[in-house]
C-alpha positions in Angstrom: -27.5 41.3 28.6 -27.8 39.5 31.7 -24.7 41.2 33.0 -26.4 44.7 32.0 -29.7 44.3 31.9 -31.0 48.2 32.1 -28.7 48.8 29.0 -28.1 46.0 26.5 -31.2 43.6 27.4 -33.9 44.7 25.1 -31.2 45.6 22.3 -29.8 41.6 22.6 -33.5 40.1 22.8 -34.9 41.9 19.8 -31.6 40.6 18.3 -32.4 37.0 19.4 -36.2 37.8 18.4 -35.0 38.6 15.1 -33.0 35.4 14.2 -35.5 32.8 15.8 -36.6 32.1 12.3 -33.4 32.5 10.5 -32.8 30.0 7.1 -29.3 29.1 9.5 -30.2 26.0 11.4 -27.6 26.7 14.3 -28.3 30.7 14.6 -32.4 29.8 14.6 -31.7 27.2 17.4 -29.2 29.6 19.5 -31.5 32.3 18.9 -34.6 30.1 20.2 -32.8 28.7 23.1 -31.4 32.4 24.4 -34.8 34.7 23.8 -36.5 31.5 25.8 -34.3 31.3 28.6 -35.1 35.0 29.1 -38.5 34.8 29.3 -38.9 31.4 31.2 -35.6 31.7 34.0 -35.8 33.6 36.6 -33.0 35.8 36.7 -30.2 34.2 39.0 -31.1 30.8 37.0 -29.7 32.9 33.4 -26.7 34.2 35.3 -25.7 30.8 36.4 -25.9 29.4 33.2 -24.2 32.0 31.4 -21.8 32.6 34.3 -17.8 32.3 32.6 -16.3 28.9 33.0 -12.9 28.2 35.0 -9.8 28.9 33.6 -8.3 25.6 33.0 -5.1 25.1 35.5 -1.7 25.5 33.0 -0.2 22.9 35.1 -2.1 20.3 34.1 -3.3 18.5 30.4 -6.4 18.4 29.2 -7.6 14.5 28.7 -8.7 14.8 25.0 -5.6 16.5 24.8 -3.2 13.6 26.7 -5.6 11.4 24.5 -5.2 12.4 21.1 -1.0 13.0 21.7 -1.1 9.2 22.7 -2.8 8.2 20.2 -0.8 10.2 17.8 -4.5 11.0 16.2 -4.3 13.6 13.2 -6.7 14.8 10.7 -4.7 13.6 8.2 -3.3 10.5 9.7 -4.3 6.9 9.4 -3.1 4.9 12.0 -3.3 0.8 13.0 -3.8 -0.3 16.4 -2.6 -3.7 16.8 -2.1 -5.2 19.9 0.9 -5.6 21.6 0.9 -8.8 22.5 1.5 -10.7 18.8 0.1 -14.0 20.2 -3.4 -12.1 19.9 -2.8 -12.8 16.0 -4.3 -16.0 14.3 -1.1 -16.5 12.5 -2.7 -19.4 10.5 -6.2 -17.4 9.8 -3.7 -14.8 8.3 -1.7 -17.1 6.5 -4.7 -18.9 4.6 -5.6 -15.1 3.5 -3.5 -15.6 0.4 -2.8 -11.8 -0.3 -6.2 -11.9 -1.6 -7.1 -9.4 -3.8 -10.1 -6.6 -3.0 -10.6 -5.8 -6.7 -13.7 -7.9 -6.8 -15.3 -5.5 -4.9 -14.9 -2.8 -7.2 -18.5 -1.9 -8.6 -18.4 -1.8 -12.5 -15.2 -3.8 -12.9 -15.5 -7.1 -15.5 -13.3 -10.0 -15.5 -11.2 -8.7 -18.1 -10.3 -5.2 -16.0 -10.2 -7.7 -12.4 -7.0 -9.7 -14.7 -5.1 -6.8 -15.6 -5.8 -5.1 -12.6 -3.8 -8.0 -10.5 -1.3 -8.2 -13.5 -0.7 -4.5 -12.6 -0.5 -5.0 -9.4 2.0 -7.8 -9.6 4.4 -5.5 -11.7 3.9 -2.6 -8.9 5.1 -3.9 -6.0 8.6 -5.2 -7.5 11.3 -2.9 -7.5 10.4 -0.3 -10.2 9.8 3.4 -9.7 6.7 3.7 -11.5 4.0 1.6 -12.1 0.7 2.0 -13.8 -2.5 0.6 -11.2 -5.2 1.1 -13.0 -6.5 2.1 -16.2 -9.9 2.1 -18.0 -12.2 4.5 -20.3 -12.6 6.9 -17.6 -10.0 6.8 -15.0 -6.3 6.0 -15.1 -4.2 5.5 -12.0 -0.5 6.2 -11.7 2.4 5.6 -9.0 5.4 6.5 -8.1 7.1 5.0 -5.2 10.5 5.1 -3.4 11.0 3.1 0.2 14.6 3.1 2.2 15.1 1.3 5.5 10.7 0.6 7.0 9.5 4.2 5.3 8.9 5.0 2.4 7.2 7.9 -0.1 4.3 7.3 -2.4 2.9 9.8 -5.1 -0.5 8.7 -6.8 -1.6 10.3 -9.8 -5.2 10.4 -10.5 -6.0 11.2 -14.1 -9.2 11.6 -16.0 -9.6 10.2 -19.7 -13.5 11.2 -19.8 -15.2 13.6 -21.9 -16.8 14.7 -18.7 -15.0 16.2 -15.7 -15.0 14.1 -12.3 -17.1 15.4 -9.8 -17.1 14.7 -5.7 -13.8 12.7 -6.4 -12.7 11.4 -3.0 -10.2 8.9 -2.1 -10.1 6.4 1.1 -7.8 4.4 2.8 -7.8 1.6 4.7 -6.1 1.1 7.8 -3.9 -1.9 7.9 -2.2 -3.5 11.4 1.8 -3.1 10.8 1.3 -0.1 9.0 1.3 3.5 9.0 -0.1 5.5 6.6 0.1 9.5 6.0 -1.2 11.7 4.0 1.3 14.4 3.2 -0.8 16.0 0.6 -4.3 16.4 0.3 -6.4 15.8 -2.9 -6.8 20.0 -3.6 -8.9 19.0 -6.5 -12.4 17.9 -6.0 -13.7 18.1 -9.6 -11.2 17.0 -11.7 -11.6 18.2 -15.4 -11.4 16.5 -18.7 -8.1 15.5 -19.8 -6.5 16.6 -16.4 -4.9 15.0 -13.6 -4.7 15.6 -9.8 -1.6 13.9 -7.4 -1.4 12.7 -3.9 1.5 12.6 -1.7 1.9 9.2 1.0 4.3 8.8 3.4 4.2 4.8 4.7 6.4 3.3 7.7 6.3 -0.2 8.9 6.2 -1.2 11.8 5.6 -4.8 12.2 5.4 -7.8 9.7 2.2 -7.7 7.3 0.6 -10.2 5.2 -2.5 -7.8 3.7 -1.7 -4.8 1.4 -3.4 -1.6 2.0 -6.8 -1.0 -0.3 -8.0 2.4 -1.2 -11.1 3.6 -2.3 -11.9 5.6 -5.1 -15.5 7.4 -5.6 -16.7 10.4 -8.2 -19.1 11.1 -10.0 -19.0 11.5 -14.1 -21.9 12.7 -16.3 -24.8 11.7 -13.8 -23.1 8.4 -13.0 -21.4 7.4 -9.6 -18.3 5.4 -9.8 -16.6 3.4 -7.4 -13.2 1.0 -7.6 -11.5 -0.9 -4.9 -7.4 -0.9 -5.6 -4.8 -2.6 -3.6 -1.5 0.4 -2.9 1.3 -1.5 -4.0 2.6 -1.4 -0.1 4.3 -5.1 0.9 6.1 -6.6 3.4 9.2 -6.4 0.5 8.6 -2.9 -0.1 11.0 -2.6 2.9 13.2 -5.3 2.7 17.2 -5.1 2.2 18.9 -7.5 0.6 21.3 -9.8 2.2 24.3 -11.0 0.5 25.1 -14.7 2.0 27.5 -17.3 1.5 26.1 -20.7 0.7 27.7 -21.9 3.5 26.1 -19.1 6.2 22.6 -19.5 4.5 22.6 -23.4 5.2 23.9 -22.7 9.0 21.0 -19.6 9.3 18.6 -22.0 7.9 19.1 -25.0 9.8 19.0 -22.6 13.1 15.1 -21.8 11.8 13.9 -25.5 11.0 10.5 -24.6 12.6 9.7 -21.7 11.4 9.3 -22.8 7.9 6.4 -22.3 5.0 5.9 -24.2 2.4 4.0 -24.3 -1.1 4.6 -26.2 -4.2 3.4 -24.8 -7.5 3.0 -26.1 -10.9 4.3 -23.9 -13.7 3.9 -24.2 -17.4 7.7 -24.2 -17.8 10.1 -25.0 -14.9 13.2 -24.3 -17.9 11.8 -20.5 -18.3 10.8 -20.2 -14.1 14.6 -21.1 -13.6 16.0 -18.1 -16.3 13.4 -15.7 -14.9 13.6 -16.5 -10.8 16.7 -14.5 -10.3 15.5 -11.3 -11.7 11.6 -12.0 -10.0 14.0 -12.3 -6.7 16.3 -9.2 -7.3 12.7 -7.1 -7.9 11.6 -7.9 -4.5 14.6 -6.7 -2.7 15.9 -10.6 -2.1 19.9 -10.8 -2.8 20.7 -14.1 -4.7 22.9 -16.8 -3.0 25.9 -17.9 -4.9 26.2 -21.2 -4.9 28.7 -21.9 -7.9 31.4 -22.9 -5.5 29.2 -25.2 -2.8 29.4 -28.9 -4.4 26.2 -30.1 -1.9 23.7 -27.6 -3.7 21.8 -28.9 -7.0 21.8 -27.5 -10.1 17.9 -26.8 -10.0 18.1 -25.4 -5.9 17.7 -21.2 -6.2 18.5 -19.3 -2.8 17.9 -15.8 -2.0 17.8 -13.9 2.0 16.5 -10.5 2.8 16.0 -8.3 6.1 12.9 -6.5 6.1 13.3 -3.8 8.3 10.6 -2.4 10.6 10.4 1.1 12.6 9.9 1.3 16.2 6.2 1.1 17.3 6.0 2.9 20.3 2.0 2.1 21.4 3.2 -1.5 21.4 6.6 -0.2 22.9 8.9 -2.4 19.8 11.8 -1.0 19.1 13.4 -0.7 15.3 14.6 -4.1 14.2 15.0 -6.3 11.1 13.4 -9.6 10.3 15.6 -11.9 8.5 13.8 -14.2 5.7 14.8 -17.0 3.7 13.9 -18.6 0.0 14.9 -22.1 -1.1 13.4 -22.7 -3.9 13.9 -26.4 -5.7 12.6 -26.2 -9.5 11.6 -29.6 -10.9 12.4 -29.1 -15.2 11.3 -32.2 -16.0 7.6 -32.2 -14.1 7.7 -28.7 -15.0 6.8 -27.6 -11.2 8.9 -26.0 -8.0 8.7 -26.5 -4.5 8.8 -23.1 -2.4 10.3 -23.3 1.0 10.3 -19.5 3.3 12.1 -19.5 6.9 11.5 -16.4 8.9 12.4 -14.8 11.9 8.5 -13.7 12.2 5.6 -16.1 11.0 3.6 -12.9 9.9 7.4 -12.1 7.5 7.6 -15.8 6.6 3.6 -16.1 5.5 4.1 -12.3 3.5 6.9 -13.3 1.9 5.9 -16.6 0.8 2.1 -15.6 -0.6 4.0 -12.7 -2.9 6.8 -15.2 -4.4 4.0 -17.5 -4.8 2.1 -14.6 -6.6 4.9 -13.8 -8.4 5.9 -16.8 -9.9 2.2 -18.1 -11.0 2.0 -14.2 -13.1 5.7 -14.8 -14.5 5.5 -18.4 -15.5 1.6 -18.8 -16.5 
């Protein structure tokens, strides 16, 4: 209108008149703001303002642009942004962490649910396909997972036991430093009906050592009654590890050369006959390759050792190319005082702490 006053000017401000009190918040307050500059402005002032902007050159990027592409931001992308400079970490502040659990923030969770919830959890993140996360009246969680080389692929099924369908059901994720995590698939279904189940599709790639699982969030709402549970994505260091096959002789001279770069815990089991039948196979499930030291006569009967590479992508932000982190177990089980001592060496104190809070984990659930 400004541009042809004579022929469109009344037409557009009896359009503007007639949407200043419109039920749309954002046409009422453009309508306001253009049928006001008209009658307040003096004429040149209304042309500047509504004069066309610049193209924008084509030889050049826009910041948000060059901004976003660095940061590799996407709508559906959860990213960490951990420094570059690793001696930012508080190793030991990560360390005494303990790959603690967040289930005890879940709201209407009681100590019976909080146990199998970590029993679940313990199964999940050994070598298995499928795993059950959570399960009560209501809601039952699923997962199916498969991990080569630092990426892997996670599917998690979402199914609803009610009587009543799940309403506003939303999922969160938590963004943890050393890893990336995608959503390939968004959760199409927001109300979730009785007896159904929705899926969601996860790509994951590590790129540096981490101690801390990734949570996720689950919130709906189910007959007039919100519900909210905190669950830990069975997502660990191991989860990318490859097994290393060793001589006895080439782990001793590999763990000599890392005498300083050890962890150590010692752990009292109810049986330290049924924690030496069960070790290997807790080992094998989290991707470590058993030594064999039948033919070494300087290892003990009661010494168990297993070696694993866990293999992390290339981090471009902190400009880290691919590599893989070699870790070591010696473990010496005590029969007789029915307890083990549980030594990790690592290339990475981040590896070393991981590895040595899940095989701790692990062998407190498997020998109770």
């Amino acid at each position: 209108s400004n541009l042809y006053p004579e022929e469109l000017g009344e037409i557009v401000g009896e359009v503007m008149d007639a949407f200043r009190d419109s039920t749309c918040l954002e046409l009422q307050q453009r309508a306001c703001e253009y049928f006001a500059m008209t009658k307040v402005l003096p004429k040149d002032k209304v042309d500047y303002i509504l004069e066309a902007m610049p193209r924008f050159p084509e030889d050049r990027v826009s910041a948000v642009v060059r901004r976003l592409q660095s940061k590799k931001i996407g709508k559906n992308i959860l990213r960490n942004r951990k420094s570059s400079d690793d001696s930012c970490v508080d190793i030991e502040e990560e360390n005494e962490r303990e790959y603690a659990t967040s289930d005890k923030m879940a709201k209407g969770v009681d100590a019976e649910l909080l146990r199998k919830m970590k029993s679940w959890f313990i199964v999940s993140i050994r070598d298995s396909p499928k795993a059950l996360l959570f399960e009560n009246s209501l809601l039952q969680v699923g997962v199916q997972k498969q991990f080569s080389n630092f990426q892997g692929q996670i599917v998690l099924f979402y199914g609803n036991k009610a009587g009543h369908s799940f309403d506003n059901f939303e999922v969160w994720y938590s963004n943890t430093p050393g890893l990336e995590i995608n959503q390939l698939e968004e959760i199409k279904c927001e109300n979730i009906g009785s007896k159904t189940q929705c899926k969601q599709r996860l790509s994951v790639k590590c790129t540096s050592p981490f101690i801390q699982p990734p949570t996720f969030k689950i919130s709906f709402n189910c007959n007039g009654q919100k519900y909210m549970y905190d669950l830990r994505l069975p997502v660990v260091a191991t989860s990318f590890a490859q097994p290393l096959t060793l001589k006895a002789s080439d782990f001793s001279d590999k763990w000599n050369k890392m005498n300083d770069r050890e962890e150590q815990t010692i752990l009292q089991v109810a049986s330290g006959a049924i924690l030496k039948k069960e070790f290997p196979t807790l080992t094998q499930g989290l991707r470590f390759a058993l030594v064999d030291c039948e033919n070494s006569d300087k290892m003990e009967n009661d010494v168990i050792l297993a070696a694993a590479a866990i293999r992390v992508g290339a981090n471009e932000e902190a400009k880290r190319p691919e590599a893989a982190i070699g870790c070591l177990i010696r473990v010496e089980i005590d029969s007789a005082q029915n307890r083990c001592v549980l030594s990790v060496r690592g290339m990475h104190p981040l590896a070393t702490g991981a590895v040595k809070n899940l095989f701790k984990e692990q062998v407190a659930a498997t020998v109770a």
